[in-house]
N, C-alpha and C positions, 0 to 999 in steps of 0.2 A: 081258247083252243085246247082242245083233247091232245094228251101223248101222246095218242094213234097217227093224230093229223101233225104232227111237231114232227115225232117221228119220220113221218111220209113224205114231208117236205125236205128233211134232210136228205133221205134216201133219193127221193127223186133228184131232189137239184147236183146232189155228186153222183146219178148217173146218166145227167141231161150234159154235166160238165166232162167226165168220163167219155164218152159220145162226142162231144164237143173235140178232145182232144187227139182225136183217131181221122183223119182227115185223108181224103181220097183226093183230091185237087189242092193242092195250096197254088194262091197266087205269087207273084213276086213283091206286092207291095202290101200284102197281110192279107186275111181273108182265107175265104175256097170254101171246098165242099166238107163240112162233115161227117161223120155215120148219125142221121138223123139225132142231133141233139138237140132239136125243138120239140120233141115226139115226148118226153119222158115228162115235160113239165105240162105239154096242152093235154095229154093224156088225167094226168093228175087233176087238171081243169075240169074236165070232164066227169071225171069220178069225184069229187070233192067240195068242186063249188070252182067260183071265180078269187073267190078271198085265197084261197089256199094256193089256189092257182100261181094268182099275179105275189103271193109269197118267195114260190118257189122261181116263179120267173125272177126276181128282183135280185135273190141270194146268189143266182145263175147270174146275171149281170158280175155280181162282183168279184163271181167265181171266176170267172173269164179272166182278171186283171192277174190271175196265178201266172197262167200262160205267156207273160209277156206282155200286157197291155200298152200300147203308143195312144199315152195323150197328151194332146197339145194346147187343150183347151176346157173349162170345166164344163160346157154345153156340147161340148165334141162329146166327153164323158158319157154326161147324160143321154147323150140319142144314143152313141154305139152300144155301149154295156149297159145302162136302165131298164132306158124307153125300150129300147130293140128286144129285149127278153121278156121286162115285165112284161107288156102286152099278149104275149105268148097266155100267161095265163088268162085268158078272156074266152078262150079255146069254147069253153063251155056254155057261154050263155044261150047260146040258141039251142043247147039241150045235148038227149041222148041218142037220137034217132042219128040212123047213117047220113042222110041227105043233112040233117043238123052238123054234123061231125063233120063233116064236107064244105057245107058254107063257116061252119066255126075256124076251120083251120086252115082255109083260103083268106078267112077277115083278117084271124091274125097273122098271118102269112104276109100278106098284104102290107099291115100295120106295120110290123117288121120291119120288113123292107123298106117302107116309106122314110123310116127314121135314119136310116143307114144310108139313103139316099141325101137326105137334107145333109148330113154329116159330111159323108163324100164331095157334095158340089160347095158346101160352105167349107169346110176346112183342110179338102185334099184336094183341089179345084187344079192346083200347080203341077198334080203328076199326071194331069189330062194332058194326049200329045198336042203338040204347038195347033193352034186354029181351030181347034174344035171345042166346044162350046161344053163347059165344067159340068153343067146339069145332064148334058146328054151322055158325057164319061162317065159318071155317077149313077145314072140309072143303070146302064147296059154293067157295068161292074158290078152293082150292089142284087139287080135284077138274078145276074148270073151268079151269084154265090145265094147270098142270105133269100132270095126269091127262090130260087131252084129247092134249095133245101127245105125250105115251108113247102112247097107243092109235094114232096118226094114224101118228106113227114106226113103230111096231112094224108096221102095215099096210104100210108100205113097203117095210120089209124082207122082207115075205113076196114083193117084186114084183124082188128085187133076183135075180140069180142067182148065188147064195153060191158054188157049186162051180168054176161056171167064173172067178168075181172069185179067187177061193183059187188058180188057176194063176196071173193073171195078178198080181197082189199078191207 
């Protein structure tokens, strides 16, 4: 790696974390909406490659544990703060075009989500209300936080102008 790209990776990942920190909804059991802190690292994705990407996503992961992190488990670990970030950086592979930029950051949007989901019904299954089914608490929570924020993210980046950020970067 280039000190351009070491560089950019820092930068982006404390201001994906930064972002991360500024929260417009918090839940009561952790969670909520943030000001697009997926945005800084799939953007990066995007201009840089996937390597730099899923860097920046991964360092993000561990940046989160500043905040307070609740773990209970070392594979809880791995999906909420890893897997749930690093993926983020994949943002890029289906390219630079809008319609690309759009299915990239609904996949990892998606991906996200997914991991946060398996988390939730495997190891927070017991803060689901009495009778209702862990997996279905799980999605409809993780959906509405770390889902919403990927779609909100991902519309942003359709508002960013990639080509010309790609001179000046």
């Amino acid at each position: 790696m280039k000190t351009k790209e070491i560089v950019l990776v820092g930068i982006f990942s404390a201001l994906s974390y930064i972002l991360y920190t500024i929260q417009f909804i918090k839940y009561p059991q952790g969670g909520g909406i943030s000001l697009l802190s997926m945005l800084p690292t799939m953007l990066l994705s995007i201009i840089y490659g996937t390597k730099i990407g899923l860097l920046s996503g991964f360092i993000l992961g561990f940046l989160k544990l500043l905040n307070g992190a609740f773990i209970i488990h070392p594979i809880q670990f791995m999906l909420d703060y890893i897997l749930a970030n690093t993926v983020l950086g994949l943002c890029g592979i289906f390219g630079d075009k809008k319609i690309n930029i759009f299915f990239g950051g609904i996949f990892v949007s998606c991906l996200s989500t997914l991991f946060t989901i398996l988390s939730g019904a495997i190891f927070f299954g017991d803060y689901a209300p009495e009778g209702m089914n862990p997996w279905i608490y799980s999605i409809i929570y993780n959906v509405s936080t770390t889902g919403i924020e990927g779609i909100l993210s991902t519309i942003a980046l359709l508002f960013i102008p990639i080509k010309r950020f790609k001179h000046k970067v």
